[in-house]
N, C-alpha and C positions, 0 to 999 in steps of 0.2 A: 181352178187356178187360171189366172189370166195367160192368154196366149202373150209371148214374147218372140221377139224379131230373132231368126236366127243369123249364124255372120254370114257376112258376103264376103264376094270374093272381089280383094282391092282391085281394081281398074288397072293398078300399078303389075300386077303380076303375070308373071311368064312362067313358061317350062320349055327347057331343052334338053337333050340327051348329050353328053360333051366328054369325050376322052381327056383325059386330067392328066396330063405330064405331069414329070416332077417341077418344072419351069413353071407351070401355073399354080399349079396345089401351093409353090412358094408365094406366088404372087395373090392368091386367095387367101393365105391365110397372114397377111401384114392388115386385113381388114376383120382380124379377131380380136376387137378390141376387149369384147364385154362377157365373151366366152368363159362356161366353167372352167378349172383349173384341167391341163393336159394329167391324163394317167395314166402313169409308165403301164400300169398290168394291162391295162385294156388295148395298149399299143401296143405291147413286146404277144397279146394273143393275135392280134390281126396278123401280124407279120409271120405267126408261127403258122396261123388259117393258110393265109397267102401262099408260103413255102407251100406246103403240103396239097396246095391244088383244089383250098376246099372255102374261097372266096370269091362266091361269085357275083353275078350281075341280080339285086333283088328288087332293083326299083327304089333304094332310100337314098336320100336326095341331100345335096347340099344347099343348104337354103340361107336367102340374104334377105336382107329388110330391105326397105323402101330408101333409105340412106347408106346403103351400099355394105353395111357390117354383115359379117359371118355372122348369123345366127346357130349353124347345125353344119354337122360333118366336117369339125377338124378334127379328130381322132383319123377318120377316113383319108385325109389329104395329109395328115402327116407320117400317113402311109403310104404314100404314094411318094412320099420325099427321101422315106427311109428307106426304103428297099430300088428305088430310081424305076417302078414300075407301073408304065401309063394302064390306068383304071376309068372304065367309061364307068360314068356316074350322072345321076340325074341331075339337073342345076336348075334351081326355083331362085326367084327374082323377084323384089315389091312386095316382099310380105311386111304386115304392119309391124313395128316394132313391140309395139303390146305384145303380141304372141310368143316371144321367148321366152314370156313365165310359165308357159303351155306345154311347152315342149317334153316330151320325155316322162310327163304323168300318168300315161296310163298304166294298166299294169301289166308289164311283159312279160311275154312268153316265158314256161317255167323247162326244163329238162323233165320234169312230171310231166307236163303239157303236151312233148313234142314224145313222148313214149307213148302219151294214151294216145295220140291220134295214129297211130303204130300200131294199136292194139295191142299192148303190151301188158299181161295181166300184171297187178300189183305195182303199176306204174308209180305212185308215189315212195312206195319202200326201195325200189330200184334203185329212181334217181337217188335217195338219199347216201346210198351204199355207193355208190357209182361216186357221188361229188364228194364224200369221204375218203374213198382210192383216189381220188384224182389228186386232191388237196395233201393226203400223205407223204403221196409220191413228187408232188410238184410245186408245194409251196415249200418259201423259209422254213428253218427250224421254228416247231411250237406254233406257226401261224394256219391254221387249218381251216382257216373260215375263206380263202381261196377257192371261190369258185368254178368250174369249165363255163366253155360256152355250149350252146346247146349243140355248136357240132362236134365239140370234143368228145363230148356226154355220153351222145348217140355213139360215136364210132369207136368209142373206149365199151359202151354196150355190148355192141353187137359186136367186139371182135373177143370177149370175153364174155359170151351171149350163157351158154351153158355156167357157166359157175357164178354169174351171179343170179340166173335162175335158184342154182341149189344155193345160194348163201340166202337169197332172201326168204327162200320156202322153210329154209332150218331158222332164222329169227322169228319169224312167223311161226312156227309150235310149237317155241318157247311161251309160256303165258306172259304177261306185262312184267316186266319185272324196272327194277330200279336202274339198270344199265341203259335199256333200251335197246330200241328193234336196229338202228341205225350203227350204232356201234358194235352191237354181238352179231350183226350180219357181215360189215364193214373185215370184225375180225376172224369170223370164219373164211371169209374170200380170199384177205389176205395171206393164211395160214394154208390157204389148198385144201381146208376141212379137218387139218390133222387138229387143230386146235379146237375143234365141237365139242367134244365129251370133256374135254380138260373143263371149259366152260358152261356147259350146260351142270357140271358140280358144285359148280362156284354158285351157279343162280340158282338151283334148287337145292343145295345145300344137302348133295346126296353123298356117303360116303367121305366128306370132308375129313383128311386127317390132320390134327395137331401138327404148328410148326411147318408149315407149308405153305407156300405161295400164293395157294387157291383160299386159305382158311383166311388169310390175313385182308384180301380182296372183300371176301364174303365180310368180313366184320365193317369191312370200310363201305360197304355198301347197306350195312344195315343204320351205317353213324353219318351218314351222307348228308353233306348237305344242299337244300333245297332251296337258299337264297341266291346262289350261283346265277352269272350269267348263261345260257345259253351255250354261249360257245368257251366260257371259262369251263362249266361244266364236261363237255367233250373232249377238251385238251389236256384236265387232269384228269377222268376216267381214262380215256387212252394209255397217259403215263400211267397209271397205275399198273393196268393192264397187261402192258409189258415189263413194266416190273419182276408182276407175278408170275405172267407168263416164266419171263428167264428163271426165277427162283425155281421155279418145278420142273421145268425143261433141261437147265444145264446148270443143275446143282449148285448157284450160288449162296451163298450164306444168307441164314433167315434173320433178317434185322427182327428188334422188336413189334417194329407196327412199319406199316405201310404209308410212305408219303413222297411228294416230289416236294419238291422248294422250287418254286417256279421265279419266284424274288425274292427280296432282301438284298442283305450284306455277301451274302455267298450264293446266290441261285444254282441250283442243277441245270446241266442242257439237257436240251430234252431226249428220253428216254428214247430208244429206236432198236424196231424187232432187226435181229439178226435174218439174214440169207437162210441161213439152217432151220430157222425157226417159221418163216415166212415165206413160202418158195415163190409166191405171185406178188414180191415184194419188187417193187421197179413194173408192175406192167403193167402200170396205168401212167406211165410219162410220155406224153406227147410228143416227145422227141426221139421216141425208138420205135418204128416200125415192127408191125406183126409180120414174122417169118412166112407166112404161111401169104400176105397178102404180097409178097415181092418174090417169092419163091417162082423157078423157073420149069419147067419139064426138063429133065434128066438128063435127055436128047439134044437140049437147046443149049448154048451158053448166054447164061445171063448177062444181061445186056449191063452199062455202065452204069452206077446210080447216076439219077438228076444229077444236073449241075448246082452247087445251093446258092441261093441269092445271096448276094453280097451288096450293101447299101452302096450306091453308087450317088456323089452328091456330086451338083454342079461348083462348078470354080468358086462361084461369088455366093455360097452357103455362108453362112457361119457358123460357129461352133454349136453345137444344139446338147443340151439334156438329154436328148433320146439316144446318144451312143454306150448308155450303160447297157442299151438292149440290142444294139443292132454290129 
């Protein structure tokens, strides 16, 4: 193969290191002409990162073309507007405008990713169980394809390090089954394990009795279907799931067959395990601190919570989209 020229670096280009007021981050971003669309989720997580103490300085840049447009980093700067919080950040200058088809292609880092380098054994079944709690507890109803970021990931991990070791070790000695490792792990976690045997009958179809919760799941798993999307697929296994679950758990009446109505004329909302049924239900939400990581010595009195950031805008703002989140 013939050798080819690789790029250079424009003549035009600079780097600085630049604290970004909310005053600038404004004035930076009236030069985002040609930028992808703003996204409220990616924006309402920086600012939950930010809150929480866990956004820091990584070196990614906010970068301009050679005719002065915002190429990269208005998520970043319209974080710095929303919460009124100066953020040093890196400022790239004179990039060629070609290069914003570029941007953003490779392929990043997974929460699989940042477990293995953790060493973290069964890192990919982890993270799958882990971004399952997260998206349960933390997205809209029915929308479960909400992902964390990989700091959420990690620290929803590790402060709940023990039980998703045993939830993922118990999907793992289940053989392959038609549910999958991701959702029968998912629902031993969130269940505190009480829910394993109930489950582990439904997939090997041990001791099934007639007229049960568990029998009706088992049938819909034998009649499954396999054209599903993806994540249509895990949003009505789930419902079903807890369907079944309630039917054998707190004695609800056994319908004929097992189904959610997810649309139509009449849709179901979506189905959701009870407190009684799910004791590790709620602690995967980002917004409630582990007792144990704010906990004081007995001796001490604890000290006041943080103060929580409140968006602070300057006078001559305008009204913005981003106050559904801030």
């Amino acid at each position: 193969m013939a050798n080819r020229a690789g790029p250079v670096v424009p003549p035009t280009f600079t780097q600085t290191v630049q604290v970004i007021t909310p005053e600038l981050a404004q004035e930076y971003l009236k030069r985002n002409t040609g930028n992808r669309a703003l996204s409220r989720a990616n924006l309402a997580n920086l600012i939950a990162r930010l809150e929480r103490g866990e956004f820091g300085f990584t070196g990614d840049s906010v970068k301009f073309d050679w005719d002065g447009n915002l190429i990269d980093g208005q998520h970043r700067l319209e974080l710095v507007v929303a919460t009124g919080t100066p953020v040093p950040m890196v400022v790239q200058r004179g990039l060629d405008p070609a290069v914003f088809k570029y941007l953003d292609q490779g392929r990043k880092r997974s929460l699989g990713d940042a477990l293995s380098v953790n060493k973290v054994p069964n890192y990919n079944g982890i993270a799958a169980i882990v971004s399952l709690a997260y998206a349960y507890d933390n997205a809209p109803e029915g929308r479960l394809h909400l992902a964390p970021s990989i700091d959420d990931g990690l620290l929803l991990y590790y402060r709940h390090k023990a039980k998703f070791d045993e939830a993922v070790g118990w999907s793992r000695s289940l053989a392959r089954n038609w549910l999958g490792g991701k959702i029968s792990g998912w629902f031993y976690f969130v269940t505190d394990g009480r829910g394993g045997p109930w489950l582990h009958k439904v997939i090997t179809a041990e001791l099934l009795q007639p007229k049960t919760g568990a029998m009706l799941l088992f049938k819909r798993g034998q009649d499954r279907d396999k054209t599903q999307a993806t994540d249509v697929r895990v949003l009505n296994w789930i419902a079903l799931l807890t369907k079944a679950y309630a039917i054998d758990m707190e004695g609800r009446r056994v319908p004929a067959q097992l189904s959610w109505r997810s649309s139509g004329d009449a849709p179901e909302p979506f189905p959701r395990l009870s407190p009684q049924l799910a004791p590790m239900l709620g602690a995967c939400r980002v917004d409630v601190p582990l007792a144990a990581e704010t906990a004081q010595p007995a001796q001490e009195p604890a000290p006041p919570p943080p103060e929580k950031l409140v968006p602070r805008y300057p006078a001559s703002t305008p009204a913005s989209t981003l106050a559904a989140f801030i």
